[in-house]
Residue, then its C-alpha position, 0 to 999 in steps of 0.5 A: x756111720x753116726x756122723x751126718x754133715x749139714x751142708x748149707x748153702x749161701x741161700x740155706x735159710x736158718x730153719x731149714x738148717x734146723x729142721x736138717x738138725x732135727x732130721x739127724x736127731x730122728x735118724x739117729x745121727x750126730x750132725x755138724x754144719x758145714x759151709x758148701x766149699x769142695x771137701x765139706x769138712x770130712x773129706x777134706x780132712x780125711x784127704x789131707x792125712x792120706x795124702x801125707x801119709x801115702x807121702x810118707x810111705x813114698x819117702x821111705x818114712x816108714x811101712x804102710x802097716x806102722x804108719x797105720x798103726x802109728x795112727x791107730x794107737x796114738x790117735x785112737x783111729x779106727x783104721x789107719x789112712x792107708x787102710x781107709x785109702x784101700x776101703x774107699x778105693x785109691x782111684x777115688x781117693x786120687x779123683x778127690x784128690x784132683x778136684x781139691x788139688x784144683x781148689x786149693x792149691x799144691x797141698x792136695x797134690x796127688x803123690x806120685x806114688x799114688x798116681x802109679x798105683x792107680x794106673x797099675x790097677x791097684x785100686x785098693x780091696x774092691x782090686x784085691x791089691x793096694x797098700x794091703x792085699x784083700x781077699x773077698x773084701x778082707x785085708x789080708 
């Protein structure tokens, strides 16, 4: 991943802040600067579209797979929040989900559809079953 978040502190000095930046640049990655607040910027975000998008697959809005695709071609996603869900494992997505919930309020609510997925054992690839069904770590 080329992506590296600087997460800075209300002690973290500027230069200690650059000499992270520089770290990134000898590693090879691109770095953005975050304030410490639970989510960082990725997760939080990254959070919020699966989310509602398990939401959406609960409303009857539209298929797991169109809704992924919907995100992959109008947003030139590399794989879709449901997909992604699945990589990560929904019993991980729904513990961030918790502990957001907890920070922020009702916009991180867990779905109930993804509260009985997770208690089904429908944790995504490393199950062989969440959204998509996975066979030796490959969506099927």
């Amino acid at each position: 991943m080329p992506l590296l978040e600087i997460v800075v502190g209300a002690a973290t000095s500027p230069r200690t802040v650059e000499a992270a930046r520089a770290l990134a640049v000898r590693l090879g990655k691109d770095a953005v600067v975050v304030r410490d607040v639970p989510g960082f910027a990725t997760s939080r975000l990254g959070v919020a579209l699966g989310l509602e998008a398990i939401r959406m697959v609960e409303d009857g809005v539209a298929s797991a797979a169109d809704i992924d695709k919907a995100m992959m071609l109008g947003y030139r996603h590399p794989m879709g929040p449901l997909e992604l869900t699945d990589v990560v494992g929904l019993d991980v997505r729904l513990d961030i989900a918790r502990a957001l919930h907890a920070a922020y309020g009702d916009r991180f609510a867990p779905p109930d559809l993804l509260v009985r997925l997770v208690a089904d054992g429908r944790l995504g690839r490393k199950s062989g079953h969440g959204f998509y069904r996975w066979e030796n770590g490959v969506r099927q």
